[in-house]
N, C-alpha and C positions, 0 to 999 in steps of 0.2 A: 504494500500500500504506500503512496507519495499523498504529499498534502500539496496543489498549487494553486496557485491564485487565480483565479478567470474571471478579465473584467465583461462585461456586457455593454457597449457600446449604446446600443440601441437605446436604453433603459439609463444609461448613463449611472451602470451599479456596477460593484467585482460583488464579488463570493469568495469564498476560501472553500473546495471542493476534496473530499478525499476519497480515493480513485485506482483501483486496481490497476497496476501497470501492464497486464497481462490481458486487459480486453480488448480489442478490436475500437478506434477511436468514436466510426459510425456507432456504434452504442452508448459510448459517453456520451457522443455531443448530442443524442437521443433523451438521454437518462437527464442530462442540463437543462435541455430545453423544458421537458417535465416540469421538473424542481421547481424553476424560475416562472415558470406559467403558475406555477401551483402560488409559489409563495409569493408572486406579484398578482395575482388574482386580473390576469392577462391572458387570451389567445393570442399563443405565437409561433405556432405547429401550423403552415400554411404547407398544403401538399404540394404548392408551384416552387419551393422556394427550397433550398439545401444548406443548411449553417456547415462552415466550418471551424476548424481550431487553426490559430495563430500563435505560436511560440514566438514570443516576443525577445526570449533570450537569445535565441538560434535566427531570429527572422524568417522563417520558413512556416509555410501551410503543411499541417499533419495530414499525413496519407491516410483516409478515412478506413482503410480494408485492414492497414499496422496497427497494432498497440501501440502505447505511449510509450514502452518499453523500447521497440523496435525504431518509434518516431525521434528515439533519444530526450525524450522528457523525463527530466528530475525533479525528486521534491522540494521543493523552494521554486520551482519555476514560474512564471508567468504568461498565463495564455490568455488572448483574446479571442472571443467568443465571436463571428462574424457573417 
């Protein structure tokens, strides 16, 4: 498990996320957008529309099908939510 930070643009909010490294990214950034719908009492799951993850440390877009493990994400990192 990693702890990293993900801010959300949109919403102009972060989080502090803790996050198996070992899943497939397309399901975190799944399991995020949940979260953040739920806890901002917001629809933001549009079927037109695909969020990705932003490593802000590395500057690079996560490969959606890799882990965070494989994407080179550590805990302390910081990812944008996009």
């Amino acid at each position: 498990m990693i702890v990293v930070e993900v801010k959300f643009p949109i919403l102009d909010t972060s989080y502090d996320f803790k996050l198996d490294e070992d899943t497939p990214v397309s399901l975190i950034t799944d399991d995020m957008i949940a979260v953040i719908s739920q806890k901002e009492h917001k629809k933001l799951k549009d079927s037109d529309f695909e969020f990705m993850l932003f490593n802000s440390s590395t500057q690079t877009v996560l490969t959606s099908g890799c882990s965070l493990y494989e994407n080179g994400v550590k805990s302390g990192d910081s990812l944008i939510l996009i």
